[in-house]
N, C-alpha and C positions, 0 to 999 in steps of 0.2 A: 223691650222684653229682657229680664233678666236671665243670667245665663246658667247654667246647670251646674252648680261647686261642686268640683271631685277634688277631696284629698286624696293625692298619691302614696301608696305603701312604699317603702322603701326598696322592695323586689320587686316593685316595677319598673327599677332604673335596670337593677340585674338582667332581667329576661328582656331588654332592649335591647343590651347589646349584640348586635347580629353582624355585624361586621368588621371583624378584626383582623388588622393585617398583622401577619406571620411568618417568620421564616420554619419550610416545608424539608427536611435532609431528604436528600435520595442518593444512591448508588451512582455512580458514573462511570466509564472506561474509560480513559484517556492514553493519549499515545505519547510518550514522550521516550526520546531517545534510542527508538526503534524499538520502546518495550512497552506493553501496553499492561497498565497501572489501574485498579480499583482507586476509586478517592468518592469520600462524600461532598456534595456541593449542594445548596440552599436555595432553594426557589422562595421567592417573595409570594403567598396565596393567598385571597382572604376567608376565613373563617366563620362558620355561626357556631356556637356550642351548643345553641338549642335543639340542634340536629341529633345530638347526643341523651336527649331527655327522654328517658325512657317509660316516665307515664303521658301516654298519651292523651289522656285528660288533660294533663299541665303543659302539653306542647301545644293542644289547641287553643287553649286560653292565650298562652305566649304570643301564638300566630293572629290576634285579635289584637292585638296594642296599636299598630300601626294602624289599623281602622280608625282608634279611639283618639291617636294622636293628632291625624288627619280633621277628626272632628273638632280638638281644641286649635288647631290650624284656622280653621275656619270662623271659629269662635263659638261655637254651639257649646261646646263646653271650656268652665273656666279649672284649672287644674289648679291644685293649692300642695304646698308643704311648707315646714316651718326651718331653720336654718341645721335642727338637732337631726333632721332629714336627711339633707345636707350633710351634715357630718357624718352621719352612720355611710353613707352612700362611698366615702371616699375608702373605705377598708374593706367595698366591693372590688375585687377583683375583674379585671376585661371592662373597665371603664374608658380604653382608649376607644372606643368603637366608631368607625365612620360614619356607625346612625346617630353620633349626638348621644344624649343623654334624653330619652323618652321619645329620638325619633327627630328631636329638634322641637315637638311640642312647649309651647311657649307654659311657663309656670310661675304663679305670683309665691313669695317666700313672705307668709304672715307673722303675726307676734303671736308668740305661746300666751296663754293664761293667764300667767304669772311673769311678772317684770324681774327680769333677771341680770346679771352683767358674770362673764367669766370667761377664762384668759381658754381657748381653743386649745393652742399649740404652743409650747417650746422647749425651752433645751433643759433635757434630763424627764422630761412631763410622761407620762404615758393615756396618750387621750381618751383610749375607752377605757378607762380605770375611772381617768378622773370623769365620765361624761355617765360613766354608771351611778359613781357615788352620788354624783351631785344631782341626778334625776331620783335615785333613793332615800335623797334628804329629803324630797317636797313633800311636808304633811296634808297640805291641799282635801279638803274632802272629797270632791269630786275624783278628784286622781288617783284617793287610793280605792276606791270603790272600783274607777276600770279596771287596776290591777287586778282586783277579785276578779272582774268578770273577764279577764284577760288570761287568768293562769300565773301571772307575774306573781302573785303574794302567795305563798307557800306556807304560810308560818312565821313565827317572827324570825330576825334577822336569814329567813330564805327567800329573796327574791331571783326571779328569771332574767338574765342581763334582756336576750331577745322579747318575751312578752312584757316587759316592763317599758320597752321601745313601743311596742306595739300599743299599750295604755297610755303613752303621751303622746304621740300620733292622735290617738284616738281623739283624746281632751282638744287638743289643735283642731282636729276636724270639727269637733262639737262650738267651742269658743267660735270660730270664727265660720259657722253658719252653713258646712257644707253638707249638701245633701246626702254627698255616697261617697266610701271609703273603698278607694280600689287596692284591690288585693291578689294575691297570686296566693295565698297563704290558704284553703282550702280548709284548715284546721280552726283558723280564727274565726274563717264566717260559719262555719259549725258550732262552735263556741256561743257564737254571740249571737244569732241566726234566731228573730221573732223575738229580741229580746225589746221588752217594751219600754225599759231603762233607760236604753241608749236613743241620741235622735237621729244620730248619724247612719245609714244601711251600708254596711258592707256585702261591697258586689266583688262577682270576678267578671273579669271583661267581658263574657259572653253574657251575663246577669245584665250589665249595666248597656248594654247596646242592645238588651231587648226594655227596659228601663226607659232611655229616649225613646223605643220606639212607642212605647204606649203613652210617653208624654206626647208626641209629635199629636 
């Protein structure tokens, strides 16, 4: 039986992280030298931030990944990104989290579309500068069509750095055959939502785990 492809949105790595350790200041008394001294001192806590989300539609969604991760655990579902994934992922902020990166959910990193070769990182580079340009360069038909349907293409020379991410995500999801594009992005599956264009269905987690269930 072949296995259910999700490509991962890129803020699905975000809203994973649920456990970050942190140092916590608090007030103390101490006694020293028969006089007793205020001083701040640091407790080691761990943290979720999503505790702090304040639309509750989007904390519920949040609070559903570990379900879905659990499922690619398993093997019921195969979870896909491609490596530009990958990169946007690391100038996410609270990536050290003790859940891993998706929980520990295991993830295959496919080829893009289009065969590429270019230098990540180095000295004096600024990578989303250069990782914007060079996704702006692709004239691809395919790719520039998601832009439209993404939001990313605004006019000439206006493209969106974030939906123009979200149009080559897309293209990856599509090229390599996956079913459903998981998103936390609530705007996007509104966007693109019944669109007969696209092959790939963008879910949010509660979409896509009522999804397996009517596959089951």
């Amino acid at each position: 039986m072949n296995k259910i492809r999700v490509y991962i949105d890129t803020n699905v790595f975000k809203f994973s992280a649920t456990k970050l350790l942190r140092l916590r200041p608090r007030k103390q008394l101490l006694n020293w030298g028969g006089r007793t001294h205020e001083a701040t001192v640091h407790d080691f806590i761990y943290t979720n931030p999503n505790e702090k989300i304040e639309n509750l539609h989007l904390k519920a969604e949040a609070d559903l990944l570990p379900i879905l991760a659990e499922l690619g655990k398993k093997g019921d579902l195969k979870f896909i990104i491609n490596i530009e994934t990958m990169f946007e992922s690391w100038g996410i902020p609270n990536m050290d989290s003790k859940t891993g990166k998706f929980y520990n959910a295991p993830y295959e990193i496919v080829d893009a579309p289009t065969k590429y070769r270019r230098m990540l990182l180095g000295f004096g580079m600024d990578p989303i500068g250069n990782q914007f340009n060079f996704l702006a360069s692709i004239k691809d038909k395919r790719f520039l069509e998601l832009q439209k349907m993404t939001g990313a293409y605004q006019g000439k020379a206006k493209i969106n750095r974030n939906q123009l991410l979200d149009a080559f995500h897309l293209w990856c999801a599509e090229y390599n055959r996956c079913e459903y594009f998981l998103t936390l992005d609530f705007k996007l599956i509104k966007m693109l939502k019944n669109n007969g264009k696209i092959s790939v269905k963008p879910v949010k987690p509660s979409e896509l785990l009522q999804e397996i269930d009517v596959k089951a």
